[in-house]
ZANUSE-551214 format. One line per 8 residues: for each residue x negated, y negated, z negated of N, C-alpha, C. Coordinates in nm, 4 decimals. Layout:
// residues N
X Y Z X Y Z X Y Z ~ ...
This chain:
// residues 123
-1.4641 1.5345 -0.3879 -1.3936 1.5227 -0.2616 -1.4753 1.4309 -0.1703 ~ -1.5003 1.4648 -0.0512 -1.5945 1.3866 0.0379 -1.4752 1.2982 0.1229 ~ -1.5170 1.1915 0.2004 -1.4977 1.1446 0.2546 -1.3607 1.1707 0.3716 ~ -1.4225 1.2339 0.4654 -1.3516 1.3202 0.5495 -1.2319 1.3585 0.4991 ~ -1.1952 1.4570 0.3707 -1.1159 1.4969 0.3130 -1.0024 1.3968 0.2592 ~ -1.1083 1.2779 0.1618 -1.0174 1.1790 0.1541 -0.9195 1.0950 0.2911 ~ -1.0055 1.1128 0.3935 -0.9185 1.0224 0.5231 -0.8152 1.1416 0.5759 ~ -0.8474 1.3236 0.5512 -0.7522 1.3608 0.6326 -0.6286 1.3774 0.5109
-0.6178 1.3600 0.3574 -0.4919 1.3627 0.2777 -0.4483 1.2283 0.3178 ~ -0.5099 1.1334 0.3489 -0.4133 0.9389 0.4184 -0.3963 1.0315 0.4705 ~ -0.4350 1.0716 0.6472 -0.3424 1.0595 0.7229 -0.2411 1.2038 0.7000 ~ -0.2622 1.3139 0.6307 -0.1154 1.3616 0.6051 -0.0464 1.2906 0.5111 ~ -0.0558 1.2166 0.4555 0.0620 1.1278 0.3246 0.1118 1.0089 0.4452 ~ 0.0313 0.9709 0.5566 0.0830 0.8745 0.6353 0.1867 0.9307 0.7624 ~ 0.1395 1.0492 0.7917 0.2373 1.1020 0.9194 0.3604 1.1975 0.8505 ~ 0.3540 1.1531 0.7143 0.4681 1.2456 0.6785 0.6105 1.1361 0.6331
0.5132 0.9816 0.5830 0.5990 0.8656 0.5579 0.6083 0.8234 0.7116 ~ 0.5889 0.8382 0.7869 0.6170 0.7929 0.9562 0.7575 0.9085 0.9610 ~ 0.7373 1.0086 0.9517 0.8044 1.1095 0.9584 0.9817 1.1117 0.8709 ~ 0.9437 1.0585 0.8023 1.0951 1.0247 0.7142 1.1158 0.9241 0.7318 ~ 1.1047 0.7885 0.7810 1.1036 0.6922 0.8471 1.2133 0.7100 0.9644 ~ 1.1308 0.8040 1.0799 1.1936 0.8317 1.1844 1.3001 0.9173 1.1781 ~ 1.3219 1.0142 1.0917 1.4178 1.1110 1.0386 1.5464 1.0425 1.0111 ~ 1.5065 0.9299 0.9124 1.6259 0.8390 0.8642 1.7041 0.7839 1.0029
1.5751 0.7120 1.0284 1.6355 0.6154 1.1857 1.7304 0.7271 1.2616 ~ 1.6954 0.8282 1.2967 1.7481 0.9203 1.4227 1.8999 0.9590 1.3733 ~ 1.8781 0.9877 1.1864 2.0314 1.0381 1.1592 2.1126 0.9685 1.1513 ~ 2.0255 0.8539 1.1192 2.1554 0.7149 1.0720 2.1966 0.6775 1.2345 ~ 2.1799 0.6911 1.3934 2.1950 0.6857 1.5116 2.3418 0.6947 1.5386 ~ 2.4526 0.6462 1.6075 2.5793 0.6466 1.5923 2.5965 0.7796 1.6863 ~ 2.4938 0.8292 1.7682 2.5397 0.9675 1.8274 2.5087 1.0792 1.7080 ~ 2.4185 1.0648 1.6419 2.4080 1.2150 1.5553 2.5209 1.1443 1.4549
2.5357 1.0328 1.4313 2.7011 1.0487 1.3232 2.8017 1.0940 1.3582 ~ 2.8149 1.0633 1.4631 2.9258 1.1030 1.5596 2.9593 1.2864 1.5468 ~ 2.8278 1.3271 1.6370 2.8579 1.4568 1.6052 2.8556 1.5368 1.4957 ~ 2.8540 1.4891 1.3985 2.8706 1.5491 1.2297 2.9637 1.6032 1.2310 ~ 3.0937 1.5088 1.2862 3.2223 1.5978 1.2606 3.2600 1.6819 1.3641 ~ 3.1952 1.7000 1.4605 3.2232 1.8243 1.5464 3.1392 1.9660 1.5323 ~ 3.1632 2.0384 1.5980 3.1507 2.1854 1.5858 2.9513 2.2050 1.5125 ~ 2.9448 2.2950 1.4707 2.7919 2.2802 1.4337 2.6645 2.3315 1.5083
2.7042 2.3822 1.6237 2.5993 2.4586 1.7162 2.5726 2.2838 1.8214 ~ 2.6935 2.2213 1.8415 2.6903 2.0705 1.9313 2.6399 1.9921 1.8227 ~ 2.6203 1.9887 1.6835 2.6076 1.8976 1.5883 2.4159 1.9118 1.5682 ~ 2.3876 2.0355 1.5511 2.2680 2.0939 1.5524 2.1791 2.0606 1.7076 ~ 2.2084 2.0475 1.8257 2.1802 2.0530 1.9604 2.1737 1.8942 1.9469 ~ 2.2446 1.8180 1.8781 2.2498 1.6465 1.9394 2.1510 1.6473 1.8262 ~ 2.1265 1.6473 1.7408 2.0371 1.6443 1.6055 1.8756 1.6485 1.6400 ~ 1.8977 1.7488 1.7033 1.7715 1.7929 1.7752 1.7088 1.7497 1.9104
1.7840 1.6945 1.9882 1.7252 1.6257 2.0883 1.7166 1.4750 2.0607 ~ 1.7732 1.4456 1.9176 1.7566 1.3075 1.9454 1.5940 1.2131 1.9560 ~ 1.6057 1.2099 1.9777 1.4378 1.1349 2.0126 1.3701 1.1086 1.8789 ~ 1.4491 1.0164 1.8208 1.3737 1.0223 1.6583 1.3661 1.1124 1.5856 ~ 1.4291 1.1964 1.5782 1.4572 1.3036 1.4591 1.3527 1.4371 1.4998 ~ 1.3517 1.4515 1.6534 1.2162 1.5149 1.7569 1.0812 1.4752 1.7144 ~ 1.0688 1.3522 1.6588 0.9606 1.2831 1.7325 0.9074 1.2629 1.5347 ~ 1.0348 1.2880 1.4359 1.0021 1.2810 1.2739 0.9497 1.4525 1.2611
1.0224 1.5451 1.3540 0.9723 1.6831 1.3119 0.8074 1.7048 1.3368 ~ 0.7621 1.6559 1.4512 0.6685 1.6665 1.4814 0.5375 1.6033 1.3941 ~ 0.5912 1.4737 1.3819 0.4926 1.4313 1.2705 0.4891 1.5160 1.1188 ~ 0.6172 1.5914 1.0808 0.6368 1.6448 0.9842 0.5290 1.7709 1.0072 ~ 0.5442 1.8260 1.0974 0.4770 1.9582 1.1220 0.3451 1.9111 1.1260 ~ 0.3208 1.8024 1.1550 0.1746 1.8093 1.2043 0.0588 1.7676 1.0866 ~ 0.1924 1.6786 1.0107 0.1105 1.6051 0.8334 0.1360 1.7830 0.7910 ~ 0.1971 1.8427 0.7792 0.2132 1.9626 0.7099 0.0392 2.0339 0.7387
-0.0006 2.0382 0.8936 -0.1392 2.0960 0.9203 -0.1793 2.0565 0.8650 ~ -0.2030 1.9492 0.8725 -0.3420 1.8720 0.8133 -0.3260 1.8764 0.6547 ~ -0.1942 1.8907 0.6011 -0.2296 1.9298 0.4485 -0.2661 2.0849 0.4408 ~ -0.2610 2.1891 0.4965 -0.3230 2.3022 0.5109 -0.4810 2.3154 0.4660 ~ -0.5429 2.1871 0.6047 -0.6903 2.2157 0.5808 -0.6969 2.0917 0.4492 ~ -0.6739 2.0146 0.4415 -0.6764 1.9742 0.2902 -0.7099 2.0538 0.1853 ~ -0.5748 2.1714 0.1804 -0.5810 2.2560 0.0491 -0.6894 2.3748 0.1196 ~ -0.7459 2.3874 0.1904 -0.8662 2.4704 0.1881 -0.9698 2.4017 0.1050
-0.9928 2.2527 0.1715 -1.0766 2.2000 0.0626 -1.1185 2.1878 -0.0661 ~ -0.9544 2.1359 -0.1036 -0.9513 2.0683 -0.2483 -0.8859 2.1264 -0.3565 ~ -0.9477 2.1428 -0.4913 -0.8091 2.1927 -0.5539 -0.6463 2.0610 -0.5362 ~ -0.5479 2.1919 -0.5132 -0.4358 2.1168 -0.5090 -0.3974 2.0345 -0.6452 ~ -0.4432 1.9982 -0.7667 -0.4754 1.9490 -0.8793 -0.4692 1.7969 -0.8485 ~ -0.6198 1.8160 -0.7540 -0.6911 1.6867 -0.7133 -0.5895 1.6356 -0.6064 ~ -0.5673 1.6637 -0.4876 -0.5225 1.6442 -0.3649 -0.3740 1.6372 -0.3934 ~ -0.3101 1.6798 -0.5120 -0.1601 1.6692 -0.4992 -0.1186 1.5362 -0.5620
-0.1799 1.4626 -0.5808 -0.1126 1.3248 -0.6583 -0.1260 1.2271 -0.5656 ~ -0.2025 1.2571 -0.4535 -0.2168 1.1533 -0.3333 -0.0734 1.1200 -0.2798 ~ 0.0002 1.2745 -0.3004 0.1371 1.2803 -0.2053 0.2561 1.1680 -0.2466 ~ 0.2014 1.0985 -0.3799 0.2430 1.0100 -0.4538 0.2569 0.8513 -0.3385 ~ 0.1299 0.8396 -0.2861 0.1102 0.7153 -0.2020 0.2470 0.7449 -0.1046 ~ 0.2884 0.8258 -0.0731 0.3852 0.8748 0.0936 0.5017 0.8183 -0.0467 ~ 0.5424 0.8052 -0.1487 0.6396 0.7194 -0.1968 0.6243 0.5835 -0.1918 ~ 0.5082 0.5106 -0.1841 0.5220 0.3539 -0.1782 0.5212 0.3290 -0.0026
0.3856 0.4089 0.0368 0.4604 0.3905 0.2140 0.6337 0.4125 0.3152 ~ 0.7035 0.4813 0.2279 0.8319 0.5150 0.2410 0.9084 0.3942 0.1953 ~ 0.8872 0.3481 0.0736 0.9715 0.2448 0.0651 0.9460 0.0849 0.1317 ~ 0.7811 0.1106 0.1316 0.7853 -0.0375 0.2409 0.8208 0.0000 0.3668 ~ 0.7813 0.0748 0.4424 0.8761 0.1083 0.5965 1.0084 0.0783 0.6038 ~ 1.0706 0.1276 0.4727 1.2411 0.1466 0.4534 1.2416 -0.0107 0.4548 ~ 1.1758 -0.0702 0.4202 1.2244 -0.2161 0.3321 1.1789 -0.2861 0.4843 ~ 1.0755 -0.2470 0.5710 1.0361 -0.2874 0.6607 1.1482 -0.2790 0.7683
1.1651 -0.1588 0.8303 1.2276 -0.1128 0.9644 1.3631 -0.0517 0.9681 ~ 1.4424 -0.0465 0.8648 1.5170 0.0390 0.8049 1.6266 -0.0818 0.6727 ~ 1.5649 -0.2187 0.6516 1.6439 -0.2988 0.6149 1.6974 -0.2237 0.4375 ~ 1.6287 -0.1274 0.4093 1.6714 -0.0972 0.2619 1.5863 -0.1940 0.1942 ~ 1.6711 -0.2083 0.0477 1.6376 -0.3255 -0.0094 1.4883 -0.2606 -0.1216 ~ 1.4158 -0.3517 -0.2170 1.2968 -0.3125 -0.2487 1.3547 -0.4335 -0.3919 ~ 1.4372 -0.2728 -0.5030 1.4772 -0.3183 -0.6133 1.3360 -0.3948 -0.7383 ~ 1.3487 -0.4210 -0.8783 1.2968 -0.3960 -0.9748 1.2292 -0.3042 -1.0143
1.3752 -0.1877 -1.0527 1.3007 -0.1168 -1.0858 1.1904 0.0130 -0.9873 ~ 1.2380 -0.0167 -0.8253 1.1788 0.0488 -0.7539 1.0365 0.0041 -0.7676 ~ 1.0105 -0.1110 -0.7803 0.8810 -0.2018 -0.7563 0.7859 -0.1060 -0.8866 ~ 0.8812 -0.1271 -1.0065 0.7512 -0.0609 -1.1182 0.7562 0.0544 -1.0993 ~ 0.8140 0.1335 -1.0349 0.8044 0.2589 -1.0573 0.6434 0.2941 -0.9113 ~ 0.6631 0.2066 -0.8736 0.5464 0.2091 -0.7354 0.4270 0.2019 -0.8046 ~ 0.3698 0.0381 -0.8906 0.3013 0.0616 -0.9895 0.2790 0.1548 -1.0685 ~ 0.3696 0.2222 -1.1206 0.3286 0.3541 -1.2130 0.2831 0.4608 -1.0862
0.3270 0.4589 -1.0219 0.2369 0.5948 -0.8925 0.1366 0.6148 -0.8425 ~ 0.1061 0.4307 -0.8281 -0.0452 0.3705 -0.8174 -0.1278 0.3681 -0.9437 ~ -0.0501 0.3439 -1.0264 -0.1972 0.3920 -1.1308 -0.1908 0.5205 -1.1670 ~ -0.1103 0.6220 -1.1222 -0.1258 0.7630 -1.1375 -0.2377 0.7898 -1.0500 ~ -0.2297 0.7856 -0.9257 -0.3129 0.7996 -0.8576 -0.4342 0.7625 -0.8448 ~ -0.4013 0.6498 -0.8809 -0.5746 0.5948 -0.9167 -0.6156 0.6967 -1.0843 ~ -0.5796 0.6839 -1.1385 -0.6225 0.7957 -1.2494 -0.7009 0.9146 -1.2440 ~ -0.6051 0.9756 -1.1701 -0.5876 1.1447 -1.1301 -0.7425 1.0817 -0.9843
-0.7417 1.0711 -0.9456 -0.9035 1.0261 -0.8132 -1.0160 1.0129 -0.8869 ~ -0.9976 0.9159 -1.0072 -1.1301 0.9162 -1.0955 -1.1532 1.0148 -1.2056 ~ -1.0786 1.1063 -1.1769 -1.1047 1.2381 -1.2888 -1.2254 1.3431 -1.2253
């Protein structure tokens, strides 16, 4: 795996943990709670314009490209254990911006992902 390849799987494992980040923020929003319990075409319409949840699709779609030309590259073998890192960036954001807490056993289980990953890179 060259270089290049390695920086464009970061930045899809990074715009996809930006992406659920913002997803969370937009649903947890007291207007898209709100409209949960009303009709589902107004529930779907507030969902969708909300700025965060707009602004998580896009990054979603766009880490999705860039894992496209990824898997032209790489076997998905190699390149699929990276998707591992978008679990420790998810929980520090959460723990960051998002006020979820950053348990025990969440902590080792981060360690075990990181040395998966580091494993599975030097193969």
């Amino acid at each position: 795996m060259n270089t290049i390849t390695f920086y464009l799987i970061l930045a899809s494992v990074s715009l996809s943990v930006f992406a659920q980040i913002l997803l969370k923020h937009g649903m947890s929003s007291t207007q898209v709670q709100q409209s949960l319990g009303n009709g589902v075409v107004e529930s779907i319409i507030t969902i969708l314009t909300n700025p965060s949840v707009f602004s998580g699709l896009v990054a979603y779609v766009s880490s999705a490209g860039i894992w496209l030309v990824v898997l032209a590259k790489v076997d998905v073998s190699k390149a699929y254990p990276f998707v591992g890192l978008g679990f420790i960036g998810t929980m520090i954001f959460a723990y960051l911006f998002l006020n979820e807490p950053v348990t025990l056993m969440k902590f080792a289980g981060t360690l075990f992902v990181i040395a998966g990953v580091y494993l599975i890179s030097m193969s």
